[in-house]
C-alpha positions as CSV (number, residue, x, y, z in Angstrom):
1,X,-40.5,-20.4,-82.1
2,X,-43.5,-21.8,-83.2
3,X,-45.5,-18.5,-83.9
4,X,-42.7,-17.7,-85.8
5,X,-42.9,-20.4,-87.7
6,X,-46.5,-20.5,-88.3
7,X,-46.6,-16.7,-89.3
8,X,-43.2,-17.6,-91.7
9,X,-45.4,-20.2,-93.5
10,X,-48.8,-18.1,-93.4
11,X,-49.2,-17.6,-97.4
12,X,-49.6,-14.2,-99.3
13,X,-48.9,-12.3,-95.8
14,X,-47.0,-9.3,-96.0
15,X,-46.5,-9.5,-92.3
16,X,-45.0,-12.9,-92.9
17,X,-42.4,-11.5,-96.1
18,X,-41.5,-8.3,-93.4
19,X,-40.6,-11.1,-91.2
20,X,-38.4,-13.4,-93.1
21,X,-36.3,-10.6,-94.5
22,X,-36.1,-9.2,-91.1
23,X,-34.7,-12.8,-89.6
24,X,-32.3,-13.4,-93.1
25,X,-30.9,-9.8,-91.9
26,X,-30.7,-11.2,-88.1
27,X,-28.9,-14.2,-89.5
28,X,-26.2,-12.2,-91.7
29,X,-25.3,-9.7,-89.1
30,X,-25.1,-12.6,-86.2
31,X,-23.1,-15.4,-88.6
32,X,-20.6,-12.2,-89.0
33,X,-19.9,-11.3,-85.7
34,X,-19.4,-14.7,-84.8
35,X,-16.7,-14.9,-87.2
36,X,-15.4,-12.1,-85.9
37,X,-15.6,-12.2,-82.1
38,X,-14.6,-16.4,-81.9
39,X,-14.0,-16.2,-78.3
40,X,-17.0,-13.9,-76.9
41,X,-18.4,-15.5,-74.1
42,X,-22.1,-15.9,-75.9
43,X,-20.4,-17.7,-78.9
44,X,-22.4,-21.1,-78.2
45,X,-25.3,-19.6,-77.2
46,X,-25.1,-17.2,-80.5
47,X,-24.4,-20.9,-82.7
48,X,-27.7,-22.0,-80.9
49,X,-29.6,-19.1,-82.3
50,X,-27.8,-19.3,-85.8
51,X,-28.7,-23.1,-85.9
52,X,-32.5,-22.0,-84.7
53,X,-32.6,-19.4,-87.8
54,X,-31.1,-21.9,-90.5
55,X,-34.2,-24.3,-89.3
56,X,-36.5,-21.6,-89.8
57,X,-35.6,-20.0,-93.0
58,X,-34.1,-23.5,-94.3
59,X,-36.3,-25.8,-93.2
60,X,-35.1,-30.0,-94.5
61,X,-38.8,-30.2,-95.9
62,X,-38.6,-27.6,-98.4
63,X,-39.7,-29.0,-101.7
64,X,-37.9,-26.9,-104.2
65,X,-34.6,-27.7,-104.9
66,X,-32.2,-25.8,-106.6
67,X,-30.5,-27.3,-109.7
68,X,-27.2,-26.7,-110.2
69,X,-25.0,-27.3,-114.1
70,X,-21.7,-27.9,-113.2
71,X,-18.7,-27.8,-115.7
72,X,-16.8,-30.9,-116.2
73,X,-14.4,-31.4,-113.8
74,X,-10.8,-30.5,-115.1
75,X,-8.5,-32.2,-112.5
76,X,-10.5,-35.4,-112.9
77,X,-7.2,-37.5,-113.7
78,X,-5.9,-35.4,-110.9
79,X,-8.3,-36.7,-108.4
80,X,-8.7,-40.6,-109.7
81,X,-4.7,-40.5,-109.0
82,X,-4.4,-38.9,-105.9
83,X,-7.5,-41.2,-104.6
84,X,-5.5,-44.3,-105.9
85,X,-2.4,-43.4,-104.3
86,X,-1.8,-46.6,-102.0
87,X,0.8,-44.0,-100.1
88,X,-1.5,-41.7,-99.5
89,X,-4.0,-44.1,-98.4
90,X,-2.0,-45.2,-95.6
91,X,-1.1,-42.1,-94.4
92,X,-5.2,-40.5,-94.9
93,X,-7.0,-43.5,-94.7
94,X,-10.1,-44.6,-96.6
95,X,-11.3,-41.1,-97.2
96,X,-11.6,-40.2,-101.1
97,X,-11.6,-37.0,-102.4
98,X,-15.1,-36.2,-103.2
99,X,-15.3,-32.3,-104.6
100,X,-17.7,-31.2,-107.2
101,X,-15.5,-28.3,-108.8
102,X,-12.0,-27.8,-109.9
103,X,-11.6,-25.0,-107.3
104,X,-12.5,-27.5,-104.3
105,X,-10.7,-29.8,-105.5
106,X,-7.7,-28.0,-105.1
107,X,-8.4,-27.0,-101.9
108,X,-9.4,-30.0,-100.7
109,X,-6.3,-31.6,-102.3
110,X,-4.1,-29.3,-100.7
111,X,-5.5,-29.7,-96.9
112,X,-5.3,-33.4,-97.0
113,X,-1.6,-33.3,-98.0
114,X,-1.3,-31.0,-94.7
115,X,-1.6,-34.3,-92.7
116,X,1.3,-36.3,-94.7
117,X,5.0,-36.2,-94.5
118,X,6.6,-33.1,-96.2
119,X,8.7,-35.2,-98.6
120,X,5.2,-37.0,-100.3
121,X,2.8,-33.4,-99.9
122,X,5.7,-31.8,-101.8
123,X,5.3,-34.7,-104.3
124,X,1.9,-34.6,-105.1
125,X,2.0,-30.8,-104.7
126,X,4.2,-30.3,-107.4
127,X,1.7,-32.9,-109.8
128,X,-1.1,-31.0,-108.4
129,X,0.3,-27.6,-110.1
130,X,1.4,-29.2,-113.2
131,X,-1.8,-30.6,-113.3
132,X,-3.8,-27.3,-113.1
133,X,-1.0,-25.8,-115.5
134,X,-1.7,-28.0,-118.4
135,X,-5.5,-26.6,-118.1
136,X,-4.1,-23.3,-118.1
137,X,-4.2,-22.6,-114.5
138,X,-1.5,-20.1,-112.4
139,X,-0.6,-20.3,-109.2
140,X,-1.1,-17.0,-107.2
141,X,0.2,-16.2,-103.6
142,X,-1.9,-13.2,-103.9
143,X,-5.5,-15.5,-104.1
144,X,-5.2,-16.8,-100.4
145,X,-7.5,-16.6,-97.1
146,X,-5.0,-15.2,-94.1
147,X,-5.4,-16.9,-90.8
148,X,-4.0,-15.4,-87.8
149,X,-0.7,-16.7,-86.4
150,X,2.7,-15.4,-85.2
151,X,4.2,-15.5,-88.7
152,X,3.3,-15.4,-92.5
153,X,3.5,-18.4,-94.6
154,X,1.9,-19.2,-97.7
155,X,0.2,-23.0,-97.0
156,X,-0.7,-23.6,-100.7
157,X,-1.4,-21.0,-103.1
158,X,-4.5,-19.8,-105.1
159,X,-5.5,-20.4,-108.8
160,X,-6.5,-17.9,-111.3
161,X,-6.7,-18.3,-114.6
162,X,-9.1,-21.5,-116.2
163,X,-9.4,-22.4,-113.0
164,X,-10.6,-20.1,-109.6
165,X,-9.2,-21.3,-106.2
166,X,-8.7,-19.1,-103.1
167,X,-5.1,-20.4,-101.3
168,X,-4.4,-20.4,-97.5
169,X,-1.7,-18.5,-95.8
170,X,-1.0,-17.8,-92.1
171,X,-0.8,-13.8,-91.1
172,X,1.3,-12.4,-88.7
173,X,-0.9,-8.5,-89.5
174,X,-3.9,-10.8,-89.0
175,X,-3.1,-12.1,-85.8
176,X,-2.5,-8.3,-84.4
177,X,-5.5,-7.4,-85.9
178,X,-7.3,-10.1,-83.7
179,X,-6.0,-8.0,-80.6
180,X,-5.9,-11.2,-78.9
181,X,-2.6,-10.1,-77.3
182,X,-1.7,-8.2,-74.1
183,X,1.2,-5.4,-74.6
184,X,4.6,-6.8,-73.4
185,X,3.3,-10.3,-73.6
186,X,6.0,-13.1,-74.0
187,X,6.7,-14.5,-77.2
188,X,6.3,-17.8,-75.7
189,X,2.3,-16.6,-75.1
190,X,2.1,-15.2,-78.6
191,X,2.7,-18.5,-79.8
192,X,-0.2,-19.9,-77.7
193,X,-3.0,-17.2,-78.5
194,X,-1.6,-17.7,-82.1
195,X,-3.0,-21.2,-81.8
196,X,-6.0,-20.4,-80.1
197,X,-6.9,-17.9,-83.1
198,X,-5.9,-20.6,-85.8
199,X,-7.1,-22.8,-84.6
200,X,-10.4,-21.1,-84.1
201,X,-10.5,-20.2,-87.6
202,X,-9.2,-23.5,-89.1
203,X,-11.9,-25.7,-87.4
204,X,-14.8,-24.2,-89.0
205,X,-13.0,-25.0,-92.8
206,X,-11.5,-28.6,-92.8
207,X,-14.3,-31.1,-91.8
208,X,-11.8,-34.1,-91.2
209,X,-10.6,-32.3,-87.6
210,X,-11.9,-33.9,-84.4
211,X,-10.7,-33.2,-80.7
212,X,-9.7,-35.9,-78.5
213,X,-9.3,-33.6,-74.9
214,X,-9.7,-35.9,-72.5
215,X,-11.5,-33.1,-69.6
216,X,-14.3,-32.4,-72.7
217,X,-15.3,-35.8,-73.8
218,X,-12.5,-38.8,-72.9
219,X,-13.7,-41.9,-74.5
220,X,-12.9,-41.0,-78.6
221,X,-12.0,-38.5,-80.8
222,X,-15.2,-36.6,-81.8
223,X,-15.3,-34.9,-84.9
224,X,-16.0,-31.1,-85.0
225,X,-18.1,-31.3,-87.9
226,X,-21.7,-29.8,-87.8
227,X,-21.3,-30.8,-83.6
228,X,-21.6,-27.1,-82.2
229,X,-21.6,-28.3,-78.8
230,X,-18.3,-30.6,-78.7
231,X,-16.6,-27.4,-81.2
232,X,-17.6,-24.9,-78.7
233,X,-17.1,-26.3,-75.5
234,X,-13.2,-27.7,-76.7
235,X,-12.4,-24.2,-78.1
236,X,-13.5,-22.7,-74.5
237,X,-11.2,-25.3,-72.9
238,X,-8.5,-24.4,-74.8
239,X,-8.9,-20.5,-74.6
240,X,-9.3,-21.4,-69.9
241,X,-5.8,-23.3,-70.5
242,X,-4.4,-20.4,-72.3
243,X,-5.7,-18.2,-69.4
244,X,-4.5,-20.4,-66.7
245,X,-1.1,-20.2,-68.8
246,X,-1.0,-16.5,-68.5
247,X,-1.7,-16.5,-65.1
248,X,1.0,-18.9,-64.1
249,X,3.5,-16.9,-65.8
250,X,2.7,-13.9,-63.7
251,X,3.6,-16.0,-60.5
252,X,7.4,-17.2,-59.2
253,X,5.7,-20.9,-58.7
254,X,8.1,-23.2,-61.4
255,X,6.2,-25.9,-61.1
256,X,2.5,-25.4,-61.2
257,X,4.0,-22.8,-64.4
258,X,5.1,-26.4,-66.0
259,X,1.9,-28.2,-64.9
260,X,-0.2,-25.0,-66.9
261,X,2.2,-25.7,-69.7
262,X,1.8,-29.2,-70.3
263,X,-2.4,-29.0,-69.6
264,X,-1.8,-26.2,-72.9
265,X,0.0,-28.9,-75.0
266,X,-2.2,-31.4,-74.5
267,X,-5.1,-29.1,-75.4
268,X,-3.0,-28.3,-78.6
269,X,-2.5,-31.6,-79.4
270,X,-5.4,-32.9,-78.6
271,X,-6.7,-31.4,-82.3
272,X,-6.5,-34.0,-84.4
273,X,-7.9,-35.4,-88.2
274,X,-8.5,-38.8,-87.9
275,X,-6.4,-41.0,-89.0
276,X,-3.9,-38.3,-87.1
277,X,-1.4,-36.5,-88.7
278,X,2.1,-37.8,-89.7
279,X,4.5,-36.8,-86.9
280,X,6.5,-35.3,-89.7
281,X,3.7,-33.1,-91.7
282,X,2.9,-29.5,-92.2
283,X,0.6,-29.8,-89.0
284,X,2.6,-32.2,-87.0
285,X,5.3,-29.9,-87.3
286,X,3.2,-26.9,-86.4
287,X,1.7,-28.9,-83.4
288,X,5.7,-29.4,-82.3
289,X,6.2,-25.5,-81.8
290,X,4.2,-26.1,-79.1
291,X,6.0,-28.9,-77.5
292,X,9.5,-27.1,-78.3
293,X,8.3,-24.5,-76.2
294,X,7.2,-26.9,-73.0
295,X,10.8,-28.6,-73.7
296,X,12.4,-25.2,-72.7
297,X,10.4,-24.3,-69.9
298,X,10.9,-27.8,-68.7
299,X,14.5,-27.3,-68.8
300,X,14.0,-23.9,-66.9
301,X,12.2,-25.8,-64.0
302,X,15.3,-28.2,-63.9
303,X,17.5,-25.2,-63.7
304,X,15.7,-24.4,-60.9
305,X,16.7,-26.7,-59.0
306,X,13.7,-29.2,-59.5
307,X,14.1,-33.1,-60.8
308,X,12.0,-32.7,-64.0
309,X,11.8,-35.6,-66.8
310,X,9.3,-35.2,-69.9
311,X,8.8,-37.8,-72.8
312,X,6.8,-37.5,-76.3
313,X,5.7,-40.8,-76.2
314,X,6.3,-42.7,-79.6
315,X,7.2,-46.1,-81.2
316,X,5.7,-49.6,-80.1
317,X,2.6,-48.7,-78.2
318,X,3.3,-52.0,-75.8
319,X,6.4,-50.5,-75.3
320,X,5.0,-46.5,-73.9
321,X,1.8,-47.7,-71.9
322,X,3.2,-47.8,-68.5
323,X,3.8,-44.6,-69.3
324,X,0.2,-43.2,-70.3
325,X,-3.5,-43.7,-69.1
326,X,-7.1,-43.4,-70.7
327,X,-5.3,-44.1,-74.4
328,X,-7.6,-44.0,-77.4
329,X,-7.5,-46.9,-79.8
330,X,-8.3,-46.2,-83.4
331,X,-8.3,-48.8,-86.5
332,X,-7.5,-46.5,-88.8
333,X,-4.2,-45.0,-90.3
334,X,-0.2,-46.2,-89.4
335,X,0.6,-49.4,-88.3
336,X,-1.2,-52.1,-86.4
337,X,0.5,-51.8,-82.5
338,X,2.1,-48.2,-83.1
339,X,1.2,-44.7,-81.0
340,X,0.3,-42.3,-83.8
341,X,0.3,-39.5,-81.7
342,X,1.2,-38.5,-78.4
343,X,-1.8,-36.5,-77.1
344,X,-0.4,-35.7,-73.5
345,X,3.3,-36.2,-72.6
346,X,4.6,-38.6,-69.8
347,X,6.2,-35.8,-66.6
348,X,8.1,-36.8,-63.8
349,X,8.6,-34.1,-61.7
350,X,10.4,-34.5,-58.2
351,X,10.0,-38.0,-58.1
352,X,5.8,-37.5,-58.7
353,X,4.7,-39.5,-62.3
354,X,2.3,-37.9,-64.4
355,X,1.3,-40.4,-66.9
356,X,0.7,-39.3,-70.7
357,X,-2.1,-39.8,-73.1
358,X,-1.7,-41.4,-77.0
359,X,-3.3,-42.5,-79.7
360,X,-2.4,-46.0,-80.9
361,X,-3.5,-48.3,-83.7
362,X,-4.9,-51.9,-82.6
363,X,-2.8,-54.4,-82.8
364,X,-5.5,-56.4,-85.1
């Protein structure tokens, strides 16, 4: 690495410009393939390399900067409202908006309101569009990045018009195009590798998420952003639960196909922004599709013939902690002394505890 970088900043070498183009080509080809092959086994090893080249061909030294003119922002009133919102604040936290452009700003609006209840995000969705309206704006379900999941949805829209702004949809033709699935596989597994690819996708564009799985790192959340290590190793983690899901399926053992299940929710759960998400949001409920699913193979195991007893732990957190371990205290978000989210859920399974895992605000 050093020759490289010593022949990179030997002057008025043509060896040196045959070099750099070379490694900007490297660096293209490699950032696409990761994009495209998110679970390959050399992923972290290939986000080492990409991290290598940016500090080669970007080095935090260079001298010239490049100065951007920006247009005035249109959705200014928008954004001084939406960051004075005392609502909002309690529900996101003491994290303004802080985009540059009209078109980030939208987006940026839009996957903050992901985290709130459905009844305020459609709110301030609504003032959002009328907002970008009066600057003569449209809405377009057309303008939108597909992730891959089980269905299609449109999350928010684009804008064309005064004002450009790619949406966010899920994909059901994406997710088959991932070819993540095996033929014949249960829909209850389609739901799970539909995580495991939106996930995989969503992580790299909203920097608020953080992962709180206790078997990667158990004393905090730790946020994803710009950490390649703690993003790789939970997304591996998450795709060896999925595994270890499959597997049990395949087997006539009820209960370690329970125990596979509720490891899987945790890991699904365990994504979380920070403060966490309103039980009741766009991505509390999709988190819950998850749990719905455990709910029915619980009840399966207690058909069975098996005693089996699972609780989402919720409410007063002095009121759930004999029924959890290793919680996580935060000082942001909710209410003082309240779980505000249930990470792993409390199991009692022929008369054997299983404790859960929350969240919970402080009490001061």
């Amino acid at each position: 690495m050093q020759h490289l970088r010593e022949l990179l900043t030997t002057e008025n070498s043509e060896l040196a410009r045959l070099l750099r183009f070379s490694l900007h080509g490297l660096e293209a080809a490699l950032m696409q393939a990761h994009q495209e092959y998110p679970l390959d086994p050399g992923g972290q090893v290939c986000a080492q390399v990409l991290q290598e080249l940016q500090d080669l061909l970007h080095p935090a030294s260079a001298t010239a900067t490049e100065i951007t003119v920006r247009e005035p922002c249109k959705l200014i009133d928008l954004q001084a409202a939406f960051n004075a919102d005392s609502e909002l604040n309690f529900y996101l936290g003491n994290t303004p908006l802080n985009s540059q452009s009209d078109g980030e700003l939208w987006q940026e609006i839009h996957r903050k309101l992901l985290r709130v209840p459905e009844n305020l995000a459609t709110i301030w969705r609504q003032r959002a569009l009328e907002s970008a309206q009066a600057v003569g704006a449209i809405a377009d379900d057309e303008n939108v990045e597909e992730l891959p999941f089980i269905r299609d949805e449109i999350i928010y829209p684009g804008l064309t018009g005064t004002i450009q702004a790619q949406g966010l949809s899920l994909s059901q033709q994406a997710f088959v195009n991932a070819g993540f699935t095996q033929e014949n596989q249960s829909e209850n597994l389609n739901l799970l590798a539909g995580f495991i690819l939106l996930y995989t996708k969503f992580v790299k564009k909203e920097p608020d998420l953080h992962h709180a799985l206790k078997t990667v790192f158990s004393f905090d959340a730790i946020s994803l952003h710009n950490n390649i290590e703690q993003h790789q190793q939970y997304l591996e983690a998450l795709q060896d639960r999925w595994h270890r899901t499959q597997k049990s399926e395949e087997n006539s053992d009820e209960i370690a196909n329970l125990h596979a299940w509720i490891d899987m929710d945790e890991a699904i759960h365990s994504l979380v922004f920070m403060p966490p998400a309103e039980r009741y949001s766009w991505w509390g409920n999709l988190q819950q599709e998850s749990r719905r699913i455990l709910k029915k193979v619980a009840d399966a195991v207690t058909k069975a013939g098996h005693e089996v007893r699972i609780k989402q732990l919720s409410g007063l957190y002095a009121d759930v902690c004999q029924f959890s371990k290793d919680d996580l205290q935060v000082d942001c978000g909710g209410t003082p002394g309240e779980v505000l989210t249930c990470l792993r859920i409390y199991a009692r399974i022929n008369q054997e505890e299983y404790p859960g895992r929350v969240m919970f605000r402080g009490s001061r």
